[in-house]
N, C-alpha and C positions, 0 to 999 in steps of 0.2 A: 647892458642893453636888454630889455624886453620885447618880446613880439606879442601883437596879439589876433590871430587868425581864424577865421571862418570858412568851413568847407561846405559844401550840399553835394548828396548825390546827384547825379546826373538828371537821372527819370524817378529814382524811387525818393518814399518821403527821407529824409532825417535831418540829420546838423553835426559837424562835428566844431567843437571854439577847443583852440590849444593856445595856452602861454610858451613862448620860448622864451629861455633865459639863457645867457652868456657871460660866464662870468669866470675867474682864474679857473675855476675847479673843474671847469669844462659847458658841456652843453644840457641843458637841463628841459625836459618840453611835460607839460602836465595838460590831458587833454579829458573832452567830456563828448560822448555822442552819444546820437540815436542814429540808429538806423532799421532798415526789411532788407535782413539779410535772407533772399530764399526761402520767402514767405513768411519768415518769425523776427517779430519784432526784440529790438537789443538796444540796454543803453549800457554803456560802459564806459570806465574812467579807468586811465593809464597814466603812468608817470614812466620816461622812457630817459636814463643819464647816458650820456658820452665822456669820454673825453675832450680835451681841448680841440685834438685833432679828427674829430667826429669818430672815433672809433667806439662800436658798441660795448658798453657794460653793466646796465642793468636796467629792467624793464620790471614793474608792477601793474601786471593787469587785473583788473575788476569788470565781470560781464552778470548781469542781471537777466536774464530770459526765462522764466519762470522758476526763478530762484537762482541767489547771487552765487559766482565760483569765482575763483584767486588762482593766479599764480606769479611765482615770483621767478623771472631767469636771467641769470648772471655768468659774464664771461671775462675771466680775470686775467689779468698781463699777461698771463702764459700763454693764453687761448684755452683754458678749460673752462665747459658750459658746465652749471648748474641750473637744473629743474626744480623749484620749490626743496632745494638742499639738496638733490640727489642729482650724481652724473649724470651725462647727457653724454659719452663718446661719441655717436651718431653725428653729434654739432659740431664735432673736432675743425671741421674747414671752410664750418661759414664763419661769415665777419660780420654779419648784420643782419638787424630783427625786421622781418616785414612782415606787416599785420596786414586780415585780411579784408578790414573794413576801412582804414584809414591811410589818406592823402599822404600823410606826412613822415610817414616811413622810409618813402624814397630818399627823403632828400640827405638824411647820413650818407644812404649810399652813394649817393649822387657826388655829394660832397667829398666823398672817399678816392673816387675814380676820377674826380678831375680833369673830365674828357676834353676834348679840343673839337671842329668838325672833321666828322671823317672816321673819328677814333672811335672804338668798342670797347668795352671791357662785361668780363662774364666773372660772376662772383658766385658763392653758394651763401643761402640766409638760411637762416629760421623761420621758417614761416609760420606762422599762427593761423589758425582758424578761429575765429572770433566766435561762433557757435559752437563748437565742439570743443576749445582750449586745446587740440590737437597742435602738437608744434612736431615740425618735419623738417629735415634738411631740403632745400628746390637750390636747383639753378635757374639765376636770375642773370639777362644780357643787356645792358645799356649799349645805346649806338646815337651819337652827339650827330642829330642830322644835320641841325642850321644854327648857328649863335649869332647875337645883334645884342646890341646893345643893352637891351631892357628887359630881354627873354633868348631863352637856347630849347630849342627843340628836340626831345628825345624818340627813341624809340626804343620800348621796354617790351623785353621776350621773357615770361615768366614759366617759368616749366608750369605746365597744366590749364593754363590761359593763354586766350587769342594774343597776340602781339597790340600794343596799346602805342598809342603817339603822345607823349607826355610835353609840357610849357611849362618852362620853371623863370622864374626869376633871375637876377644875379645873384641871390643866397641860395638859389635852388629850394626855393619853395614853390611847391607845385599853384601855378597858376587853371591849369586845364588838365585832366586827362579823358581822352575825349570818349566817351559815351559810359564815362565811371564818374571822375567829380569834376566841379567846377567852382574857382576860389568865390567868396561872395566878398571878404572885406580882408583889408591886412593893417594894424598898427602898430608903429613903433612908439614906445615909451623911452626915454633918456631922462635920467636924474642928472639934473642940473646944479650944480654947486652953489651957497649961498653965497653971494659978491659982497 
């Protein structure tokens, strides 16, 4: 199964369009944005893999802001991080990458924690700064306020940012987080067999 999603910042300009793909090998998402991040503009392209069970393991990010930089981070069965081939001990006890421009980072985690209402869970990630390529350990808190049917309401507490009320889907792909993004379109793609 394929996904095909559209994000916009809230107030500021940009776009971000991500493919998700689902297939034996795990979860595969390849995305392309612009954004004004804090006055400088950025476009960048990521390819971020899971496995089947959303659990993080490798991430290629490309960011352009007056001249393109790379990095490649990888966290293998064990739980050892790799930074562009070199340790990371630092990242020993996150479990997932959260970027600092894009929607769609949540939703591994999201999918990880498997909240119900009522329930919390507090994880530590890597976060990226999308400007700087700075990656840091943060603690990150999800709290499942309300689930319906069609959407589950979160509240995300991110070390160094305000508290955020997030809207996700039944796949937990963010529909709202409110005065950050807001989804503009979602499609599913299904290859259909020749009869």
């Amino acid at each position: 199964m394929q996904q095909h999603l559209t994000w916009k910042p809230w107030s500021n300009p940009g776009v971000e369009n991500l493919r998700l793909k689902h297939d034996a090998g795990g979860i595969h998402a390849s995305s392309h944005l612009i954004q004004n991040l804090r006055g400088h503009s950025i476009a960048a392209t990521y390819v971020l893999n899971c496995d089947p069970r959303w659990r993080f393991r490798r991430l290629w990010l490309q960011v352009d802001n007056h001249g393109q930089r790379s990095l490649i981070l990888e966290r293998d069965i064990r739980g050892r991080w790799l930074l562009n081939g070199e340790p990371r001990n630092d990242l020993g006890d996150c479990q997932q990458v959260m970027l600092s421009a894009s929607p769609f980072t949540h939703t591994p985690a999201l999918q990880r924690c498997a909240l119900e209402t009522g329930q919390s869970a507090a994880l530590q990630v890597a976060w990226i700064d999308m400007l700087s390529l700075k990656v840091e350990a943060r603690q990150q808190r999800y709290l499942c306020l309300r689930q319906q049917s069609d959407h589950t309401l979160y509240r995300c507490e991110a070390e160094g940012k305000p508290p955020r009320e997030l809207t996700v889907d039944p796949d937990a792909l963010l529909i709202d987080a409110r005065e950050q993004y807001q989804r503009m379109s979602v499609r599913t793609l299904q290859v259909s067999p020749w009869v």
